[in-house]
C-alpha positions in Angstrom: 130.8 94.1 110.1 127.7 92.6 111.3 125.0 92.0 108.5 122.0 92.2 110.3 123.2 95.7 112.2 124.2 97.1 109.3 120.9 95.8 107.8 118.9 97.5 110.8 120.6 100.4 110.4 120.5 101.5 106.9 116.2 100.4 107.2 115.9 103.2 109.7 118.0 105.3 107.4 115.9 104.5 104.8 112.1 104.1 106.2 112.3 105.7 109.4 109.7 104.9 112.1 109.5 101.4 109.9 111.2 99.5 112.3 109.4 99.0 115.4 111.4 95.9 117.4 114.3 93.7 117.0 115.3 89.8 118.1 118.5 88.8 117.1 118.0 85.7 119.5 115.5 83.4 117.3 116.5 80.9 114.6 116.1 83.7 112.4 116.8 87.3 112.7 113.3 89.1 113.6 111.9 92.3 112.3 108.7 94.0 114.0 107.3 96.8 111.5 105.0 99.5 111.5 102.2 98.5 109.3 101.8 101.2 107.3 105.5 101.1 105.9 104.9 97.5 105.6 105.1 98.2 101.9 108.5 100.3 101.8 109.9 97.9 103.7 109.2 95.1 101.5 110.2 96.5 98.5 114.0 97.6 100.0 114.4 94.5 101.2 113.7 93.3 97.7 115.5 95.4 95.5 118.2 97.3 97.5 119.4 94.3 100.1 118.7 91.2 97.2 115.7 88.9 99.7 114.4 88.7 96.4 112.2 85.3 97.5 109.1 85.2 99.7 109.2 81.5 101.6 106.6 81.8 103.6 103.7 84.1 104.8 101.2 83.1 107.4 98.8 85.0 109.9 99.0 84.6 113.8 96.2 85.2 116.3 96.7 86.3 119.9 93.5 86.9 121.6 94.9 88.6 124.5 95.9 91.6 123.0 93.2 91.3 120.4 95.3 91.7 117.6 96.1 89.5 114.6 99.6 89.9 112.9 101.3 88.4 109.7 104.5 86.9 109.8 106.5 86.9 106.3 109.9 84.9 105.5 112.2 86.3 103.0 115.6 84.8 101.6 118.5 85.8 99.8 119.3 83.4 97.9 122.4 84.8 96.6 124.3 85.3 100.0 121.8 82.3 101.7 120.4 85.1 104.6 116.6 84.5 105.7 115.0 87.3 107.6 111.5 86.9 109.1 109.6 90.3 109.0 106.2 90.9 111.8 103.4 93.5 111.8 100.3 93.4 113.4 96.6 95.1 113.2 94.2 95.6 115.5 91.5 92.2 115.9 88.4 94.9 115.0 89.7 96.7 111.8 92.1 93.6 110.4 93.5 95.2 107.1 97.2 95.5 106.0 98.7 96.1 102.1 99.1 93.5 100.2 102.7 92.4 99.0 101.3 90.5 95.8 103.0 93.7 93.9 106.1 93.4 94.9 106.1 89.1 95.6 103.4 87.4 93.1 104.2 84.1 95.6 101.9 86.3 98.1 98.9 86.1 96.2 97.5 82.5 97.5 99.4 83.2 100.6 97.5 86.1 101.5 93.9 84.6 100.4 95.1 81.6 102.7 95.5 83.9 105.4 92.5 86.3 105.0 90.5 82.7 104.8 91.6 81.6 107.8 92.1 84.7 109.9 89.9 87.5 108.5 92.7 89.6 107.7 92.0 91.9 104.5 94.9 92.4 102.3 94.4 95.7 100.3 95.1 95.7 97.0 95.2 91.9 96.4 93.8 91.3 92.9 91.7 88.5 93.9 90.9 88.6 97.9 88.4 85.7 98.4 88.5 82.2 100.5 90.5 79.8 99.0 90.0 76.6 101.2 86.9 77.5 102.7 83.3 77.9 102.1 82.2 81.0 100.5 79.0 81.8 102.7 81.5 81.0 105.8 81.1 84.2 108.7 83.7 82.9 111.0 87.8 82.6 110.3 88.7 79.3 111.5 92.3 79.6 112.8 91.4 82.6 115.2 91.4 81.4 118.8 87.6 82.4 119.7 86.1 79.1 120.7 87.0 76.4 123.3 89.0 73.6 122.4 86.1 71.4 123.8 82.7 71.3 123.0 81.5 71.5 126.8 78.4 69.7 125.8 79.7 66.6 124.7 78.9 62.9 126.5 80.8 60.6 124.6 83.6 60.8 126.9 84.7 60.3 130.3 86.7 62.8 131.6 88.5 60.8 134.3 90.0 58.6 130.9 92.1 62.6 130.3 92.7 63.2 133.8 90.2 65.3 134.9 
């Protein structure tokens, strides 16, 4: 039996509409949710399949589709399997649950990522900028200014082969 197909399989059983994409063909086996059973997910993983320790939880930006997503890593450390889990919201209204509930390791996790990409985590118990300024209005890490300042002329262009 494979683990991940049987793991697949009993989610949809479980939280249908939850899953919304699969890779197999990363370093690690890839989930895509459905943000609003972000939650239900989370906590079956937990309790019912044993990825009882969050690793890692960071936000991505992709400007194109004008959507920011969060990308969580979960391990068993039991049977030694890592999963990496995906959901996304919508650049304009950036809000998903927070996981602090069900993995206290999320708390500065999630202020790290609402910090640097704007995403609010609902239900965090203490959602403010942790690295940051305060009286910051822009998130940092999101891909909405060019890499150059265009009005720089300290350099010489030809040295960068332009």
């Amino acid at each position: 039996m494979d683990f991940n197909n049987d793991l697949i399989a009993s989610l949809k059983t479980e939280i249908p509409n939850g899953v919304l994409a699969v890779d197999s063909q990363t370093d690690i086996f890839t989930v895509t949710l459905e943000r609003s059973h972000l939650i239900q997910v989370m906590a079956y993983l937990k309790t019912a399949v044993g990825f009882s320790f969050l690793t890692d939880l960071c936000g991505i930006h992709y400007p194109d589709l004008l959507s920011l997503g969060v990308v969580y890593h979960l391990h068993d450390l039991k049977n030694n399997r890592r999963i990496r889990l995906k959901t996304f919201v919508n650049q304009d209204n950036p809000v998903l649950d927070s996981v602090t509930a069900i993995f206290p390791a999320a708390n500065w996790m999630e202020r790290e990522t609402y910090d640097f990409f704007g995403i609010q985590f609902e239900n965090h118990p203490c959602l403010r900028r942790i690295l940051n300024e305060d009286d910051m209005s822009y998130f940092p890490m999101r891909k909405e200014y060019p890499l150059e300042d265009a009005s720089r002329t300290d350099k010489q262009d030809d040295m960068f082969g332009r």
